[in-house]
Structure formats: structure tokens, C-alpha cells
C-alpha positions as CSV (number, residue, x, y, z in Angstrom):
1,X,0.0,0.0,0.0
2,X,1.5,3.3,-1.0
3,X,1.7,6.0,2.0
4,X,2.2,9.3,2.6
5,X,4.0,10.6,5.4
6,X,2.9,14.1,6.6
7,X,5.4,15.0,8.9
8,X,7.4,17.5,8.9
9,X,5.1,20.0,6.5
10,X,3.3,23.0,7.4
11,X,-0.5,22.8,7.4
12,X,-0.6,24.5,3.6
13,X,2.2,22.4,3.0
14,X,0.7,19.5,4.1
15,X,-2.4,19.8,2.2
16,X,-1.0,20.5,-1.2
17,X,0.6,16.6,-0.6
18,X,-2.4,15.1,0.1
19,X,-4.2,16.3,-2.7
20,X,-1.6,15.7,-5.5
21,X,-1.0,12.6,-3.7
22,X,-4.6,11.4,-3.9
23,X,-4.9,12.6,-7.5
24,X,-2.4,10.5,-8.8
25,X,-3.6,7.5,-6.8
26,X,-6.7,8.0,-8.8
27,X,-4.9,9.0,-11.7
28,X,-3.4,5.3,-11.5
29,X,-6.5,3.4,-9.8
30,X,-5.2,3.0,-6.9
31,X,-7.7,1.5,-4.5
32,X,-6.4,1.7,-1.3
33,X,-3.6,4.5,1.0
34,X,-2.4,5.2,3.8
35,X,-1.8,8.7,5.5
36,X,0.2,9.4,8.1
37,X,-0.6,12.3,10.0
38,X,0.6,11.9,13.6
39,X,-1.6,11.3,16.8
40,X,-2.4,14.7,17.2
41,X,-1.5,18.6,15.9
42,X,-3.1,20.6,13.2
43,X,-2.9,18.0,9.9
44,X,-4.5,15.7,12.0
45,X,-7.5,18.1,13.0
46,X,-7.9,19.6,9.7
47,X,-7.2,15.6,7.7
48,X,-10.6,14.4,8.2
49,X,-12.4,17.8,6.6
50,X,-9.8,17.5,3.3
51,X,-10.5,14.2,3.1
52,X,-14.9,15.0,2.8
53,X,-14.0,17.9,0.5
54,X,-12.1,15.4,-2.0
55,X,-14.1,13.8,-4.7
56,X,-11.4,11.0,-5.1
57,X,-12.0,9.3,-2.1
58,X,-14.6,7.1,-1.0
59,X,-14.1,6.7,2.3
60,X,-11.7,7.2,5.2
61,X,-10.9,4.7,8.5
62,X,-8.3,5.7,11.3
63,X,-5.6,3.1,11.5
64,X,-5.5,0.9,14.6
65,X,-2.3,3.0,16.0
66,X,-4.0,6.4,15.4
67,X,-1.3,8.0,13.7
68,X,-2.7,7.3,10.6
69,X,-5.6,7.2,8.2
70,X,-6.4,4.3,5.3
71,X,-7.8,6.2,2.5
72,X,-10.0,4.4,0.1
73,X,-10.1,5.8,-3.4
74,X,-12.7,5.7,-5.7
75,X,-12.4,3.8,-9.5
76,X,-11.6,5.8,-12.2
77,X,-13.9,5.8,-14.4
């Protein structure tokens, strides 16, 4: 499973990422990613909000260590 690590980036930073990331994993039908956003701080807040507002994804599930999401993409159509 392809991941992307968010540590490290500012919360503008941080966003751009996530949203080029998650194009190209539809861009190459990618079903299934992981994010890692840390157990708490800003990304982690703001994560679930960019996540609805993304027309890519299907669905979201926070990982079983909380420092993470799995992101479920949708099919390219």
C-alpha cells in the first residue's frame, strides 16, 4: 500500500501533498492509501475535513495506531 507521510510540512504544505497525492492514486487506480498524519497537531484536525471535500476518495478509517488514516479511493472511471 502506497503512503504518505505528513510529517514534517506545514498545514498549507501539508495539504497541497495530500491532494496531489490522492490525484495521482486515482490518476493510476489505486484503490487503497495510507496517511500518516501523527496522533495529534493541526494536519491531524484539519485531515478528516480535506478528506470529505475530496471527490477522489470514498471513504476514510483511522488506523488501529491512530497515527494514521487508510484512504479508500474511488475507480476511475
Amino acid at each position: 500500500m502506497r503512503k504518505l507521510d505528513l510529517h514534517g510540512f506545514t498545514l498549507e504544505e501539508a495539504y497541497q501533498e495530500f491532494t496531489d497525492f490522492i490525484y495521482a492514486a486515482y490518476q493510476e487506480n489505486i484503490s487503497k492509501v495510507e496517511i500518516i498524519t501523527g496522533k495529534s497537531g493541526r494536519i491531524r484536525q484539519e485531515f478528516p475535513h480535506w478528506a470529505e471535500s475530496s471527490h477522489q476518495i470514498r471513504y476514510i478509517e483511522a488506523s488501529w495506531h491512530e497515527g494514521s488514516y487508510i484512504v479508500k479511493i474511488q475507480k476511475k472511471y
